[in-house]
C-alpha atoms as one frame of an Amber mdcrd trajectory, in Angstrom:
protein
   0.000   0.000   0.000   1.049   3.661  -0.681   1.340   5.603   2.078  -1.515
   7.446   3.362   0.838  10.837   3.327   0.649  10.070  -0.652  -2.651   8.962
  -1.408  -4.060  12.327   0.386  -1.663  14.245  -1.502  -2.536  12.711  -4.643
  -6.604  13.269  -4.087  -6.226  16.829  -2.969  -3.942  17.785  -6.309  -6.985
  16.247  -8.064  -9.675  18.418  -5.890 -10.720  15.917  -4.100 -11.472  15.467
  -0.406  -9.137  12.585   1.378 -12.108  10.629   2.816 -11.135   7.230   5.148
 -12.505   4.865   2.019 -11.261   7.193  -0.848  -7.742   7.047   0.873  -7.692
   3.030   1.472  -8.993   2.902  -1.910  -6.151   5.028  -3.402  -3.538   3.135
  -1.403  -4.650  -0.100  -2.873  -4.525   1.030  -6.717  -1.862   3.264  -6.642
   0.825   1.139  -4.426   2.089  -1.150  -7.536   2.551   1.456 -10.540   0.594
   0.850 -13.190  -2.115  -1.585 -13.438  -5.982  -2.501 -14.777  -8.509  -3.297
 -12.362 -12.539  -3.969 -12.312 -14.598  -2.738  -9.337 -15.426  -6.072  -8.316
 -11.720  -7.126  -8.616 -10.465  -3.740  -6.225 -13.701  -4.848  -4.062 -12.141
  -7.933  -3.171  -8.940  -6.649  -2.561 -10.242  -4.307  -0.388 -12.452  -6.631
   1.596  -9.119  -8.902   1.867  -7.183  -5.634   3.112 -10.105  -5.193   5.893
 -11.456  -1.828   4.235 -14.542  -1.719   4.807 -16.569  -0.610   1.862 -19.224
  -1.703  -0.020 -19.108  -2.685  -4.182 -21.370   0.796  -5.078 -18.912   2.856
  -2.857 -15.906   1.130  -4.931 -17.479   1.747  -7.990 -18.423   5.517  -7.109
 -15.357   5.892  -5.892 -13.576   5.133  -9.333 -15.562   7.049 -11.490 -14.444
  10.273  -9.548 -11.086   9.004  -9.524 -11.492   8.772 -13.616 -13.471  12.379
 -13.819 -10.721  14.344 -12.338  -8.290  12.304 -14.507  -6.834  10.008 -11.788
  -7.557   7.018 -13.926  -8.737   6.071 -17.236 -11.687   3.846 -17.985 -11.421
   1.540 -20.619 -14.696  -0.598 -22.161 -14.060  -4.060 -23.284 -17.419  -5.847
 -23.066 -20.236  -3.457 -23.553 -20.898  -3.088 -19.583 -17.765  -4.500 -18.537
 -15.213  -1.266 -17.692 -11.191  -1.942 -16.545  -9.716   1.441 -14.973  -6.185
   2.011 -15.636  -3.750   3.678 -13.640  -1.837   4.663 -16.601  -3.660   8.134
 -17.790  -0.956   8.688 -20.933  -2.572   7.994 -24.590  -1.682   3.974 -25.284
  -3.561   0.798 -26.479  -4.437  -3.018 -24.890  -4.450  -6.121 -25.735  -7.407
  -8.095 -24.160  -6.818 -11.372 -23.402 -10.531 -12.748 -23.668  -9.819 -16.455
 -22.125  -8.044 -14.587 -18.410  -9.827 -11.316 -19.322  -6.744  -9.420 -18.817
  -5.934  -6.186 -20.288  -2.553  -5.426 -20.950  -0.669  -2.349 -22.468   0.932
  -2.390 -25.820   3.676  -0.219 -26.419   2.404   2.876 -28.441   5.739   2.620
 -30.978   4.206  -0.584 -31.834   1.126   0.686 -33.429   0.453   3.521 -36.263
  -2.630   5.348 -36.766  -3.395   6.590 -40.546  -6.197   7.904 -42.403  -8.425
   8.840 -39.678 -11.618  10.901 -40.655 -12.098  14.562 -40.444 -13.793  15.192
 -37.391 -18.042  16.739 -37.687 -18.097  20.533 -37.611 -17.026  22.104 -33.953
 -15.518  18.670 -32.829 -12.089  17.242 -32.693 -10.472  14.202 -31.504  -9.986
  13.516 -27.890  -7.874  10.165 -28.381  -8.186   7.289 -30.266  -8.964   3.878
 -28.556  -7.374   0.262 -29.519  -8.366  -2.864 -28.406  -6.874  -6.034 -29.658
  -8.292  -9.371 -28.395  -6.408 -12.412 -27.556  -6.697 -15.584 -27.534  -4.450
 -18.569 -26.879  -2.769 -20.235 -30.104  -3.408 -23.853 -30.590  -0.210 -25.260
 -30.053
């Protein structure tokens, strides 16, 4: 776990207020660098940690982390949403038989001919998601 010194720190650069849950949940996601978690996955990690906190305050609690740009939430299965520690612009793999998400390095991957964006709009970032699966061997 990150200190608490840190987590608070980190919350209050973001605007928001250092509450007893948001702080143990902070800890827990920030402590390891980057990584991709589900609500129910940080849930039971945080049950296993003794925080006391129910799954709707885990899930609140990451979509403020993701509005003030403290994480980024990333859609693989229609309602199923990873948030990833690692803000910056970069792509995943999904591996669909663990249901991991993993980073792939951006030099990897080139983006060409994308469309002209409507009248008064422009593009925020472009999102890439390549599925896995295991090779018959």
């Amino acid at each position: 776990m990150a200190p608490a010194g840190t987590a608070a720190k980190l919350l209050r650069s973001a605007g928001l207020r250092p509450t007893r849950q948001r702080l143990a949940l902070a800890r827990l996601l920030f402590a390891e660098g980057d990584r991709h978690v589900t609500a129910e996955h940080l849930h039971e990690e945080a049950v296993a940690s003794k925080v006391p906190v129910s799954l709707a305050t885990v899930y609140n609690t990451l979509h403020q982390f993701t509005e003030v740009g403290l994480l980024r939430a990333v859609a693989v299965e229609g309602a199923k949403t990873y948030f990833d520690t690692n803000t910056s612009n970069h792509f995943h793999f999904f591996c669909e038989e663990s249901a991991n998400l993993l980073d792939i390095d951006t030099s990897s991957i080139r983006i060409e001919g994308l469309p002209e964006a409507p009248d008064g709009k422009v593009i925020s970032r472009v999102d890439v998601l390549v599925r896995l699966v295991d090779k018959d061997v």
